[in-house]
Each structure stands twice: as structure tokens, then as C-alpha cells.
FINU-827352 format. One record per residue (C-alpha): residue number from 1; residue in three letters; y, z negated, x negated. Coordinates in steps of 0.5 Angstrom, whole numbers. Each point is the difference from the previous one (the first is absolute). Example, Ala and Ser with C-alpha at 12.3 -4.5 7.8 and 13.67 -1.06 7.14 Angstrom:
! residues 2
 bafi zapa     v     w     u
    1  Ala    -9   -16   -25
    2  Ser     7     2    -2
This chain:
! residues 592
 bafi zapa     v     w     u
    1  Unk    23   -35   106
    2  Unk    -6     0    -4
    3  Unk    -2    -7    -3
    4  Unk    -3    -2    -6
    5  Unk    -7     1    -3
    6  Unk     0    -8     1
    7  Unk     2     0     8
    8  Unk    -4     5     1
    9  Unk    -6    -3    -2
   10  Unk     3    -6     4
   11  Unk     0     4     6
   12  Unk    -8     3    -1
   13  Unk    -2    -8    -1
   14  Unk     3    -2     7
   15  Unk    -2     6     4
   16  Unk    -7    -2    -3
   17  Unk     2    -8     2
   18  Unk     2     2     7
   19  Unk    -7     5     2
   20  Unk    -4    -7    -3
   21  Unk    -4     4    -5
   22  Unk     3    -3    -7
   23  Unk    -7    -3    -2
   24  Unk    -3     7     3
   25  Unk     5     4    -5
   26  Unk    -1    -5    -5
   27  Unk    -7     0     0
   28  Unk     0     8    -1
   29  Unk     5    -1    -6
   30  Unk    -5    -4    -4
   31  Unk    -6     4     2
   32  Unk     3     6    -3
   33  Unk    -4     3    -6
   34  Unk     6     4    -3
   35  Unk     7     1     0
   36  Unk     0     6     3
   37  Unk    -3    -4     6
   38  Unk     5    -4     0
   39  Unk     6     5     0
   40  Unk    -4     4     5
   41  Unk    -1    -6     5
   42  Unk     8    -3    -1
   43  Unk     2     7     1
   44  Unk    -5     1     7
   45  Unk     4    -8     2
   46  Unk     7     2    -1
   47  Unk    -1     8     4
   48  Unk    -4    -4     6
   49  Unk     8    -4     0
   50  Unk     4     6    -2
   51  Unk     3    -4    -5
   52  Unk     1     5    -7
   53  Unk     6     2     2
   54  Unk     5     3    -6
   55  Unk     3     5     2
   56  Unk     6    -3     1
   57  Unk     1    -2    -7
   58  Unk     6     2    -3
   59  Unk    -2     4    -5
   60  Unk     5     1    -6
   61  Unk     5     5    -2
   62  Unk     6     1    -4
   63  Unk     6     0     6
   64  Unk     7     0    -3
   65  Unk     3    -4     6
   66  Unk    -3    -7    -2
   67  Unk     2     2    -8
   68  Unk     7     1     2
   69  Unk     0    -7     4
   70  Unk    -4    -3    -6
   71  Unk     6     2    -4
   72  Unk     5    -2     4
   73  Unk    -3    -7     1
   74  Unk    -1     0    -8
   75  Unk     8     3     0
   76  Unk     2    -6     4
   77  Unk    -3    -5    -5
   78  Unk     4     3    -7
   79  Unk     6    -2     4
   80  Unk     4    -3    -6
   81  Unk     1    -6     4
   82  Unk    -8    -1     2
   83  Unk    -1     2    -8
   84  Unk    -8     0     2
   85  Unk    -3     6    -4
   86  Unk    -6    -1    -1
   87  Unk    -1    -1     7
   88  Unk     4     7     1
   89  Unk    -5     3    -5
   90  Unk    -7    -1     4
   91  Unk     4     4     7
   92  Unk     2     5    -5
   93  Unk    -8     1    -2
   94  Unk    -2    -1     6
   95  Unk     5     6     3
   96  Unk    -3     4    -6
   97  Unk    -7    -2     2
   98  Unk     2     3     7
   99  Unk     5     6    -2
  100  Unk    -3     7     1
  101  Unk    -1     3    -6
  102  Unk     5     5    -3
  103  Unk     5    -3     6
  104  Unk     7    -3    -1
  105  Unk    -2    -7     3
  106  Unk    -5     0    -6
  107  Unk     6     3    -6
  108  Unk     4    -6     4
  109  Unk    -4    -5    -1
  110  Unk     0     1    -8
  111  Unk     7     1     0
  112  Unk     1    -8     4
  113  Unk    -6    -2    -5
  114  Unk     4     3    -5
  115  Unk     6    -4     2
  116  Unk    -4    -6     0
  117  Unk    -2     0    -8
  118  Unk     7     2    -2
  119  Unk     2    -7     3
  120  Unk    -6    -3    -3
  121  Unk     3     4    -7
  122  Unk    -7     3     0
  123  Unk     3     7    -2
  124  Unk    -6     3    -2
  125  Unk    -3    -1     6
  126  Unk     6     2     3
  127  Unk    -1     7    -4
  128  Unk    -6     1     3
  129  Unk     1    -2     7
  130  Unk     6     6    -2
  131  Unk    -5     4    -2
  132  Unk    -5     0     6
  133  Unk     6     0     6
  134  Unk     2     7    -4
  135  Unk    -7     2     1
  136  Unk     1    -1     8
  137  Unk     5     4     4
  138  Unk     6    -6    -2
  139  Unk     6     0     5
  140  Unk     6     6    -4
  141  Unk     5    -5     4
  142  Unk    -3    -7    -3
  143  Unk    -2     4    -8
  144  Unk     7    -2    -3
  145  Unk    -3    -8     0
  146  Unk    -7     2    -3
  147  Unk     5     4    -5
  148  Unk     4    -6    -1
  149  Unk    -7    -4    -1
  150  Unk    -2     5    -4
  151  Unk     6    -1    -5
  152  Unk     0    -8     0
  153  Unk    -7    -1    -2
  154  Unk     1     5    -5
  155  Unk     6    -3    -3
  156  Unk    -3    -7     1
  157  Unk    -6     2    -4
  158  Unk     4     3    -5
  159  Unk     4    -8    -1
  160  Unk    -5    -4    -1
  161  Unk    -6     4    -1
  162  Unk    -7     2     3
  163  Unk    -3    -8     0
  164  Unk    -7     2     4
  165  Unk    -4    -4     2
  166  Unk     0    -8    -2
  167  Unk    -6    -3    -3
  168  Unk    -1    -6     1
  169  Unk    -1    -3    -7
  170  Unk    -5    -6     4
  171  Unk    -4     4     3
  172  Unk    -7    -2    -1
  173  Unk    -6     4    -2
  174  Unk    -6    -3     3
  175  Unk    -7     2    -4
  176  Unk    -7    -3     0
  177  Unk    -1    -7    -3
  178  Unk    -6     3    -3
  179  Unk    -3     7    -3
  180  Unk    -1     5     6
  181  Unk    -7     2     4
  182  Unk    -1     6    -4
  183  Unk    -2     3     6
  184  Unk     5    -4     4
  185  Unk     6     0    -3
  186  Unk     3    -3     4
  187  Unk    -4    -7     0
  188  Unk    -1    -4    -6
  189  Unk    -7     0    -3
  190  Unk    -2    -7     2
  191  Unk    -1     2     7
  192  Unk    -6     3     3
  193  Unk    -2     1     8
  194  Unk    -7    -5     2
  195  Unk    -3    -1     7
  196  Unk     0    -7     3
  197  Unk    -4    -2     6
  198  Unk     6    -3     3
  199  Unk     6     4    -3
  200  Unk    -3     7     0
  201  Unk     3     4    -5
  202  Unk     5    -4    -5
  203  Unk     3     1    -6
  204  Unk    -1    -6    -5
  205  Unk     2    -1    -8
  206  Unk    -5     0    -5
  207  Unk     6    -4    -5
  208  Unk     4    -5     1
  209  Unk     7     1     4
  210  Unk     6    -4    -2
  211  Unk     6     0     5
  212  Unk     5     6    -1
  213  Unk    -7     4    -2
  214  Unk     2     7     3
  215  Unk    -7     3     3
  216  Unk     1     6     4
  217  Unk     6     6     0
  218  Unk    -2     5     6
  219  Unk     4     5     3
  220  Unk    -1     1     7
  221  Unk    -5     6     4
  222  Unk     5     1     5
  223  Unk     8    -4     2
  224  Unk     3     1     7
  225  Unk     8    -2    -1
  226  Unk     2    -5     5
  227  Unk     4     2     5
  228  Unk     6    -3    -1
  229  Unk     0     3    -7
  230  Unk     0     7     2
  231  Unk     7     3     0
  232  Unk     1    -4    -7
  233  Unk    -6     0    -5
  234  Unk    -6     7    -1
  235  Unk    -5     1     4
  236  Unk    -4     2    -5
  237  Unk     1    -5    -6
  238  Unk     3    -6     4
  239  Unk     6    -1    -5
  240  Unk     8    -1     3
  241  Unk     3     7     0
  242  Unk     6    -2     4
  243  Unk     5     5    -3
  244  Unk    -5     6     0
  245  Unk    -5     1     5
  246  Unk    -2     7     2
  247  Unk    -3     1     6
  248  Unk    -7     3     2
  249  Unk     2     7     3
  250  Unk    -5    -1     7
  251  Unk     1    -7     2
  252  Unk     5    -5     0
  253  Unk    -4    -6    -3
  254  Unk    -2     1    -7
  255  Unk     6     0    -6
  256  Unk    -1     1    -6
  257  Unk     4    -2    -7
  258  Unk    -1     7    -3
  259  Unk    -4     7     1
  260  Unk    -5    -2    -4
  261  Unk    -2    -6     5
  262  Unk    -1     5     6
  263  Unk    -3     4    -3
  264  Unk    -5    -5    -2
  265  Unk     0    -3     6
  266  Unk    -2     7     3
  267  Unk    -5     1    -4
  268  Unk    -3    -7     0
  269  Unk     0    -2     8
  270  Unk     7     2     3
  271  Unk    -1     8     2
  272  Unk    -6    -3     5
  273  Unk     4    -5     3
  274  Unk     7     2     0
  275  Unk     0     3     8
  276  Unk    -3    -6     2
  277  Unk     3    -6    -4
  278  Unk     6    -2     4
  279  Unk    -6    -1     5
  280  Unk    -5    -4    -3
  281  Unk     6    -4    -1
  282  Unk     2    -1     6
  283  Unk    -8    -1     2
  284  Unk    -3    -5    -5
  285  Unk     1    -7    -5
  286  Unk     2     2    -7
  287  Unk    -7    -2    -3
  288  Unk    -3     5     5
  289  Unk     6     6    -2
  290  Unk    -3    -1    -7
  291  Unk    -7     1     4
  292  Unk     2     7     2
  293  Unk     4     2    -6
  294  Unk    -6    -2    -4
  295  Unk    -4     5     5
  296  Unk     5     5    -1
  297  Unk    -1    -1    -8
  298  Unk    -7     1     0
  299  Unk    -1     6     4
  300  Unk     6     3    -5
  301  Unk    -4    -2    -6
  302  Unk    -6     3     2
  303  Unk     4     8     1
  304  Unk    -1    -2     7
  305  Unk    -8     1     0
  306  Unk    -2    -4     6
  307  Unk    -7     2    -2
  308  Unk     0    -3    -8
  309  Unk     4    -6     3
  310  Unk    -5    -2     4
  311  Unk    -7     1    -4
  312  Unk     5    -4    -6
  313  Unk     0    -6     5
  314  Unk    -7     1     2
  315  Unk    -2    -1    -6
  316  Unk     6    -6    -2
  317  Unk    -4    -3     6
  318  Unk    -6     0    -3
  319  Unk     2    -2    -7
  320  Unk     5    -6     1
  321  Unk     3     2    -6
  322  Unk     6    -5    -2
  323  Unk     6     1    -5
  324  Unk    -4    -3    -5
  325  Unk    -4     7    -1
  326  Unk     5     4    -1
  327  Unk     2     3    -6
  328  Unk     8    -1     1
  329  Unk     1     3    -6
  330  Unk    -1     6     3
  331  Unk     0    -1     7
  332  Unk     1     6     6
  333  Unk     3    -1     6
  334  Unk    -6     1     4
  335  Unk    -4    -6    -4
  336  Unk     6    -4     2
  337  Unk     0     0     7
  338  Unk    -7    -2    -2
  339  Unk     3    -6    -2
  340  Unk     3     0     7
  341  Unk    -5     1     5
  342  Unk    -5    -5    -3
  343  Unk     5    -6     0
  344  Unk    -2    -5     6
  345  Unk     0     2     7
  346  Unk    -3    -6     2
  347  Unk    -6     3     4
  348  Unk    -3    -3     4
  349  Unk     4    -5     2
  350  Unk     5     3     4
  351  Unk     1    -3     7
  352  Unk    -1     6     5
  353  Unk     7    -1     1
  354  Unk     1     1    -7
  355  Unk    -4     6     2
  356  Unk     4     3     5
  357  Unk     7    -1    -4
  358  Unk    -1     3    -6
  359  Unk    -4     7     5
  360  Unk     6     0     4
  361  Unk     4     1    -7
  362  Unk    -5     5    -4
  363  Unk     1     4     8
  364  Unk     7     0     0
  365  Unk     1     2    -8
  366  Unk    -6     6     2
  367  Unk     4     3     5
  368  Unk     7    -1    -4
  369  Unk    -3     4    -5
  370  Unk    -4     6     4
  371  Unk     6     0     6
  372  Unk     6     0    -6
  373  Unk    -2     2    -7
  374  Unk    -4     6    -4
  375  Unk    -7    -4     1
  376  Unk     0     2     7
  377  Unk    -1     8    -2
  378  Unk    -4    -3    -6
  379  Unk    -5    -3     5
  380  Unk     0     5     5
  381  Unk    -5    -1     5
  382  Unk    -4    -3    -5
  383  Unk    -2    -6     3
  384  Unk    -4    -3    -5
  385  Unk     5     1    -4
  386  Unk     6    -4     5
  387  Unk    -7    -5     1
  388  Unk     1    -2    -7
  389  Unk     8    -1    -1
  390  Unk     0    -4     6
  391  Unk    -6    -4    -4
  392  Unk     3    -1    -6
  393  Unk     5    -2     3
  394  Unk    -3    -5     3
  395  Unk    -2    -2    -8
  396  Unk     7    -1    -2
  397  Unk     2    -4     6
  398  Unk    -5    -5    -2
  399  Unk     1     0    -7
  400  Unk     8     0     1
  401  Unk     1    -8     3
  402  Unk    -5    -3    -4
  403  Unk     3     4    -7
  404  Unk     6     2     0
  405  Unk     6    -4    -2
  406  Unk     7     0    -1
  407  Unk     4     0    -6
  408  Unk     7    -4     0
  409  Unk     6     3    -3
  410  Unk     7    -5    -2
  411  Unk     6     1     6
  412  Unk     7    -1    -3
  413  Unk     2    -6     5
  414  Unk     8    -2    -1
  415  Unk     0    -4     6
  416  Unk    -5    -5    -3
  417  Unk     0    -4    -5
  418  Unk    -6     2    -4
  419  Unk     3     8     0
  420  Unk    -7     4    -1
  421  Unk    -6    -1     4
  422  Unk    -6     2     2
  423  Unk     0     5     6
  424  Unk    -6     4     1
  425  Unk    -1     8    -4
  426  Unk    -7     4     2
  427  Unk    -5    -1     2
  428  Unk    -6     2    -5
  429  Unk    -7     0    -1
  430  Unk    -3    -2    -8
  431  Unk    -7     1     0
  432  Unk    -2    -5    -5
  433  Unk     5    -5     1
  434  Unk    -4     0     7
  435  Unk    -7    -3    -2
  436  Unk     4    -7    -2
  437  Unk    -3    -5     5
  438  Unk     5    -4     4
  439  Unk     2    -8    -1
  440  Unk     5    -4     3
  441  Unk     1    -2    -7
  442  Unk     0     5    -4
  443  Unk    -1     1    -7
  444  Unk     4     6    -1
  445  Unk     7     2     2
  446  Unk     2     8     0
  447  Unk     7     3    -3
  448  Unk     2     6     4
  449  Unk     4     4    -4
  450  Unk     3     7     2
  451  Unk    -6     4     0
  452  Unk    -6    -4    -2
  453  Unk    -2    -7     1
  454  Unk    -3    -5    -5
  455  Unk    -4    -6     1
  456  Unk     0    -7    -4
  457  Unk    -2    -5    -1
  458  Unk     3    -6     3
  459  Unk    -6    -6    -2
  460  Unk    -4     0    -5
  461  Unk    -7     4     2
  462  Unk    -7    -2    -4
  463  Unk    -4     5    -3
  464  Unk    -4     3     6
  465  Unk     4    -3     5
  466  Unk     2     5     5
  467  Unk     9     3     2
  468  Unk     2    -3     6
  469  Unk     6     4     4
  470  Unk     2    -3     6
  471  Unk     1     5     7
  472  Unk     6    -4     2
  473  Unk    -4    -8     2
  474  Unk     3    -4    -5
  475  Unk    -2    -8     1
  476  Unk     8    -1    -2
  477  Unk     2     3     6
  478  Unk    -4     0     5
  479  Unk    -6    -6     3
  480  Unk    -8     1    -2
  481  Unk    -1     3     8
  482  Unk     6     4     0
  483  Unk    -2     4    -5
  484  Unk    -7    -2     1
  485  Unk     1     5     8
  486  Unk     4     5    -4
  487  Unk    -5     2    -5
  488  Unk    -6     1     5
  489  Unk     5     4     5
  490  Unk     2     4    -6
  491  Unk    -6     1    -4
  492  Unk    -5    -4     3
  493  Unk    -2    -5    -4
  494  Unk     0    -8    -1
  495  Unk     4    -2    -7
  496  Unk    -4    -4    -4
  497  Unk     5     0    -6
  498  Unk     3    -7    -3
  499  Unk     6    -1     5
  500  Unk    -5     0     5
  501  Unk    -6    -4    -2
  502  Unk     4    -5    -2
  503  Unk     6     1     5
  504  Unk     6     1    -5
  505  Unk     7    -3     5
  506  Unk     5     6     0
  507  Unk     7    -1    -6
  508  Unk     3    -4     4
  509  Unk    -5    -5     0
  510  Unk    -2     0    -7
  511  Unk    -1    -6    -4
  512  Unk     4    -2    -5
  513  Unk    -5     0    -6
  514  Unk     4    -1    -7
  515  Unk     5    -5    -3
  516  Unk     7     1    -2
  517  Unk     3     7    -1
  518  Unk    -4     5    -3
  519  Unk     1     5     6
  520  Unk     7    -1    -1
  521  Unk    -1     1    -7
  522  Unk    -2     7     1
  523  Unk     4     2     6
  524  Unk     6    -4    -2
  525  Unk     5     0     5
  526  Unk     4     4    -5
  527  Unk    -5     6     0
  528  Unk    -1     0     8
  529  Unk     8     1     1
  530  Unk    -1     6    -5
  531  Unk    -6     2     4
  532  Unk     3     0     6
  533  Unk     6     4    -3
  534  Unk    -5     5    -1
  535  Unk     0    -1    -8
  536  Unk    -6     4    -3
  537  Unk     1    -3    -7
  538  Unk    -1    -7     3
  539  Unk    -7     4     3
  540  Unk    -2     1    -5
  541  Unk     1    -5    -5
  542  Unk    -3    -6     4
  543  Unk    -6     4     3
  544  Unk    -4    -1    -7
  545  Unk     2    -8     2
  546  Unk    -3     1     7
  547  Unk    -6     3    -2
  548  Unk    -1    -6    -5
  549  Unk     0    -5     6
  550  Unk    -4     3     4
  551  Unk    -6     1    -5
  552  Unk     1    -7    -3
  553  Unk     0    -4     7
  554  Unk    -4     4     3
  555  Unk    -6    -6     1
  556  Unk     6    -3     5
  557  Unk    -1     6     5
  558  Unk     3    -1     5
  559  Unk     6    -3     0
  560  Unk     7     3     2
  561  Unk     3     0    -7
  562  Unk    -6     5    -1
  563  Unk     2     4     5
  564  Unk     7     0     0
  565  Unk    -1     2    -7
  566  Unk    -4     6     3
  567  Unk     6     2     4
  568  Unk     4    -1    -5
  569  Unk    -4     6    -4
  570  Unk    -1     5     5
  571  Unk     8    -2     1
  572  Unk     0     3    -7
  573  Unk    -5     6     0
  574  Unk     5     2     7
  575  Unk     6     0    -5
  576  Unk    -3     4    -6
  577  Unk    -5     4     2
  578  Unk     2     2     8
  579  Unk     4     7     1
  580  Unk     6    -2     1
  581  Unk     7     3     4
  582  Unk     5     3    -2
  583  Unk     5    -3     4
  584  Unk     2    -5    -3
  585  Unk     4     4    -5
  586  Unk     4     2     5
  587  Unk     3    -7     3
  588  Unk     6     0    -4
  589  Unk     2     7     4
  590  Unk    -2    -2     7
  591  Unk    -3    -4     6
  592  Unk    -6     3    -2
């Protein structure tokens, strides 16, 4: 059985460990001058141990078979006693995913889906499952059961009207708190890019920012939905789409929430990557499927001239250019990815170990794209061209941990007692919002909303003071040298933020700094019960509040009702900004 890029790697280090040559290797990888002798040399390490092996990967491939029995397990889940139709939904995308297309199992699948909405009294989404298992060789013995569907939902919809989509009347809009960059539309125009001998690149106001400021909307360079949303949400614009997912016509991973979606995926990454993707999953962590779709995208955005590709990094690598630079106004696909490739990759800082992991990576997605996709015929026996894949590879590898994040969504949870909660959505890389600096206290927090992330600011921030977002080391929840350990093993640095110089305790521990009730004041016992009945008004109404408390007792910093009202406000950023399910709508009808 073939094991993961990680084991792969893992095996390489020990055959190393055990011939006793880790310091000889070791030394080589730091002496080398260039990527290309890096890759060359891993390459040469992993052929003398015979270890790059994939051949016995699965491959990927429409098979009628495990459509039906995904089918029939979503079947057993619509029993009126069980009454999980949600749960049966995503068997049902997934038979679909897997169906051979133009096949019955696929018009099948609709056909259940169908079934599923008629239950959910969505009647026009039941309509358009009718439609799409009419377009498929639908079974002549079951048709009478669709006809009968057909006819219901039509009447149904005659009663009561067609309602549409319901839209949710608090759904907030989040906008600048200032006038715009003219040049970054998404950035207010307080803020500028400075260079700082400890920090490096960062960003830093040139006004006074007040608690509640919001300071940057950005979308995304490149998503990589999480696996567990695949058979629920778009591949492409990451939105839930249970009632409506259309399968890519290739492979049995990607679904879309409509045509115009899978088309733009083609054109913009998935066309590369879809032989190979259920792959790549199998094989690597999500941060670095997301390293691979981003290659995937950059070879697509430049019509597959590896040669123009190459000059333009080149000449990205000698300019360093910075999203600061760039007219965004006007800006193309190409000069994005400048945006990408320039973002840190901490040279000259990895440990050889660092070195040999990410080879072994940019190797195993090279031979992924010249053995199973169209890169390999565009390569032919160019070897400088296959050099300079592997190469870039390696690039993205070392930008992907360092960079790219993921971005959360709201769950509907109806076993627990708060109902919605925060559960992982894509993985993303915001080349702007990747040139804020870490602290383990902050002084800004992000929204994530369904297809772009927004940042605030959450204590006041001085004129000339720089934004500080925080990696996932913060002091409430982890002890100075936890975190201290954490950031040089990730991105090889010591912190010397607040938190640290000053030994911050973590929440549990923080000292009560402020007489009689003024946080339950704000956060009244009342507006808690509504925040955890999910009440959106409530968020709303006290988040001016919130902002008021910690502008004004900001000198107090830190102290636990400051940061339990920190945690209050990205309670409420979740539930008013984040992309929300759908189920919930639904409880009343089903278990889910």
C-alpha cells in the first residue's frame, strides 16, 4: 500500500538514520546553492533506498458499483423511523460524484436526491433533481414515482407560492471603517507597508485605529475546501450547496453548486489537477493540497507556458515585489501570483530536515503531474522544463505552512447547547493579510465570512503603531515557552511580543482588574442566553458595547475581563459574519 508524502519522508530519514550518514546529508542540504540541487539530491537519496514508489496508488475513476452502495447506505438513513435526511443527502452526492456519467446509477442518485428535497419541502430543488434524472437513463419501472414527485411539487408550489431563497434580514455587511486604498481597494487608506530591522515587512497605520475599525476585506488567491465538506459544499466558491451539487465529469472528488462553477474551476485550476486530485489527497495535509492546486493555477494562468512562467519568477525573485505595488484595480492573474510567490518562505532558516520534507513533497507532486496529468506530454523530455516544475514546487511547499491558513465556517450542532459552532471550512492564502507580523496578543482579530476575510481591530492601535495578528500562540491559551517552542518549530523565530517580554498568564489565570459589574454590565447574563440560543439581533445590539469596553479600559490590559470580552466579540463576528448551514431550517422535519 502506498504511504503518505509525510511517511515517505519519514522513511527516507530513518534509511538515512540507520546507514549513520544524518550529519553527512544534512551538511550536503545546507550546502546546496540552489533549489534544483536540492531536489536533484533528495531525488538521488530516495532512488539509492528505492523508495519513490507510486504505482500503487489508487487513481481515481467513476465506478457505478460504489455509487450504488453509497446509495443505498443514504437509502437506509431516509427510513421514516431514522428520518436523517440530511446525513442521507451527502451519500447521495457522493453516489453521484462516483456515478459513470449518462449511467442509471447516476440518474438513480438524483432521483433519491429528489426524494430527499420533497421531504425537506424544497419542491424546486426537488424539480431540478426531477430534471437532471430525466437527462440520465432513469429506470422505466421506477419513472411512475418521479411522475408522481413531479406532479406534487408542481401543485405544492402552485398553493403556496414559489418563496425562493430567504434572506436573512440581519445578515451584516461588513465595509472599511475608513475610505479605501485607491490603488488597494481592499485596505483602508491608513495603512502602509514599512520594513523594521526585527519584524521585517509589516504593516502599520498611519491614524489612529479605534476598537471596531475594520481595516482590510480581502478574498483569497486560492481555497481548498475541507475534506469532510466535499460532498456538501462547492469545490469552487466554497458555499453549501447540499440539494444541488453537480459532479465534475472526470474524477470523483470535485462538485459544484452549478455549471458556471465547474466551468470556472476548469479554467482556473481544475482541468490540471483533476486526474490526480483524489491523489493528492490521499498523499498530502490540506495546507499543502492547497500548495498543489495553487501550482496547478499558476501553470493554467499562464496558457501553459512553462517558459514565460519561469522568466516571471525569475524576475519576481529578484524585484521582491509586495502587494503593496500592485495596482489591484487593475490587476491580472499573473501579477497575482507575484503576490504568492513573493510571500516568506523563510530562507535560509529551514533545518535540513525542513529541507529534505518539503523535497520529498515537491518530488512526489512532480511525478503526480508528469505520470498522470497533460503536464507530462507538455514536458515531453524537456528536462529543464520538468526541473523547473519540480523547482517551483518546492517554492510553494515552503510558502504553504508559513502562509496559508484556514478559514472557519458555522456547523449547525443540535446535540449541543450552543447550536452553531466553529468548524474548519478551507484552507486559503490572503496575500496582504500575510505581511501582518504575529503576537501572542494581538491587536486585531479576522471575520471570516463565506468567501473573504475581514480584519479588526480589537485594541486601539496608535499612529505608527503596527497590526499584529496572532499564528495560533495566544498567551490565554498556552504558557510563554509552549508557544515560545511552537513559533521557532513553525516559522523559526523567538517572540518577543507583550505577552512574552512581560509573561502574560493564560485566561484561567488572569487577574480580576475591575470593580463591581461592568463586564456583566455589557455581557449581561440575559444577552449570553441569547448568544447561545444563536440570537443575531443580540450580536449585534451589544457589539458597539463591546467595542466601548475595550477602548476605554485598554490601559487595564491584561486582565480576564478584557479578554473574556475579546472572546465575546469573535463570538459575535462567528455569528453574524461567518457562512452559516443550512440545516438548521430543517430540524423541525428531521434528526438531521
Amino acid at each position: 500500500m502506498v504511504q503518505d508524502a509525510y511517511n515517505l519522508y519519514m522513511e527516507l530519514w530513518e534509511k538515512i538514520d540507520e546507514r549513520g550518514i544524518k550529519k553527512r546529508v544534512a551538511r550536503h542540504l545546507k550546502a546546496c546553492r540552489s533549489s534544483s540541487e536540492i531536489i536533484a539530491y533528495v531525488r538521488s537519496l530516495l532512488d539509492q533506498f528505492r523508495l519513490l514508489d507510486l504505482t500503487g496508488l489508487p487513481g481515481d475513476g467513476k465506478n457505478d458499483a460504489e455509487a450504488i452502495a453509497c446509495r443505498k447506505r443514504g437509502n437506509g438513513l431516509v427510513n421514516p423511523r431514522i428520518a436523517r435526511y440530511v446525513s442521507a443527502i451527502r451519500f447521495y452526492n457522493k453516489s453521484i460524484a462516483l456515478a459513470e456519467a449518462n449511467s442509471a446509477a447516476l440518474a438513480e442518485a438524483y432521483g433519491n436526491r429528489s426524494a430527499v428535497c420533497f421531504a425537506l419541502k424544497e419542491y424546486q430543488a426537488a424539480l431540478d433533481n426531477i430534471r437532471l434524472a430525466r437527462e440520465n437513463p432513469y429506470p422505466e419501472s421506477l419513472m411512475h414515482l418521479v411522475d408522481k414527485r413531479e406532479q406534487d411539487c408542481r401543485q405544492l408550489l402552485s398553493e403556496v407560492g414559489e418563496q425562493g431563497e430567504l434572506k436573512d434580514e440581519l445578515a451584516a455587511k461588513v465595509e472599511l471603517s475608513h475610505e479605501p486604498n485607491p490603488k488597494i481597494p481592499q485596505i483602508a487608506n491608513c495603512l502602509e507597508l514599512k520594513h523594521e530591522d526585527q519584524y521585517g515587512r509589516c504593516i502599520v497605520t498611519n491614524r489612529d485605529l479605534k476598537v471596531g475599525d475594520v481595516v482590510i476585506i480581502e478574498k483569497p488567491h486560492s481555497t481548498l475546501l475541507d475534506e469532510e465538506l466535499r460532498y456538501l459544499h462547492c469545490d469552487y466558491c466554497n458555499q453549501e450547496a447540499i440539494l444541488s451539487l453537480i459532479p465534475c465529469k472526470q474524477c470523483s472528488i470535485a462538485m459544484f453548486c452549478s455549471n458556471a462553477c465547474y466551468q470556472s474551476a476548469l479554467d482556473s485550476y481544475h482541468r490540471l489537477e483533476c486526474p490526480v486530485l483524489k491523489d493528492v489527497r490521499l498523499l498530502f495535509p490540506n495546507v499543502m493540497v492547497l500548495a498543489f492546486r495553487t501550482l496547478a493555477k499558476t501553470i493554467t494562468s499562464f496558457n501553459n507556458n512553462l517558459d514565460e512562467l519561469k522568466l516571471f519568477t525569475e524576475c519576481v525573485e529578484q524585484t521582491s515585489p509586495s502587494p503593496f505595488d500592485y495596482d489591484w484595480t487593475t490587476i491580472g492573474a499573473k501579477d497575482m501570483y507575484a503576490t504568492i510567490h513573493s510571500m516568506s518562505t523563510l530562507q535560509g532558516k529551514h533545518t535540513a530536515i525542513d529541507l529534505l520534507q518539503h523535497a520529498v513533497y515537491a518530488i512526489v507532486m512532480s511525478e503526480l503531474l508528469f505520470g498522470k496529468t497533460s503536464l507530462g506530454e507538455l514536458c515531453g523530455t524537456n528536462e529543464a522544463h520538468r526541473d523547473f516544475i519540480r523547482v517551483l514546487a518546492l517554492h510553494l511547499c515552503h510558502i504553504a505552512p508559513v502562509n496559508f491558513r484556514t478559514q472557519d465556517y458555522m456547523d449547525y450542532t443540535p446535540k449541543r447547547r450552543e447550536q452553531f459552532s466553529a468548524k474548519s471550512h478551507f484552507t486559503a492564502s490572503y496575500p496582504i493579510m500575510s505581511l501582518m507580523n504575529h503576537s501572542c496578543a494581538p491587536n486585531v482579530d479576522r471575520i471570516d465570512m463565506p468567501s473573504s476575510r475581514a480584519i479588526v481591530v480589537i485594541r486601539p492601535i496608535k499612529k505608527g503603531g503596527q497590526l499584529f495578528d496572532n499564528y495560533g500562540m495566544h498567551y490565554c491559551f498556552a504558557k510563554r515557552d509552549e508557544r515560545q517552542t511552537e513559533l521557532m518549530d513553525l516559522y523559526y523565530f523567538e517572540c518577543k511580543c507583550e505577552a512574552c517580554v512581560r509573561n502574560y498568564t493564560i485566561y484561567r489565570l488572569l487577574p480580576t482588574k475591575l470593580r463591581g459589574g461592568s463586564f456583566a454590565s455589557v455581557m449581561t447574563p440575559e444577552i449570553d442566553e441569547k448568544l447561545t440560543r444563536h440570537d443575531k439581533r443580540a450580536a449585534a445590539a451589544v457589539l458597539p458595547a463591546c467595542y466601548k469596553f475595550l477602548e476605554k479600559l485598554d490601559h487595564l490590559y491584561p486582565c480576564l475581563e478584557l479578554s473574556a470580552m475579546q472572546l465575546s466579540v469573535q463570538r459575535c463576528f462567528q455569528m453574524l459574519y461567518s457562512l452559516e448551514s443550512g440545516k438548521e431550517k430543517y430540524k423541525d422535519i428531521c434528526l438531521i
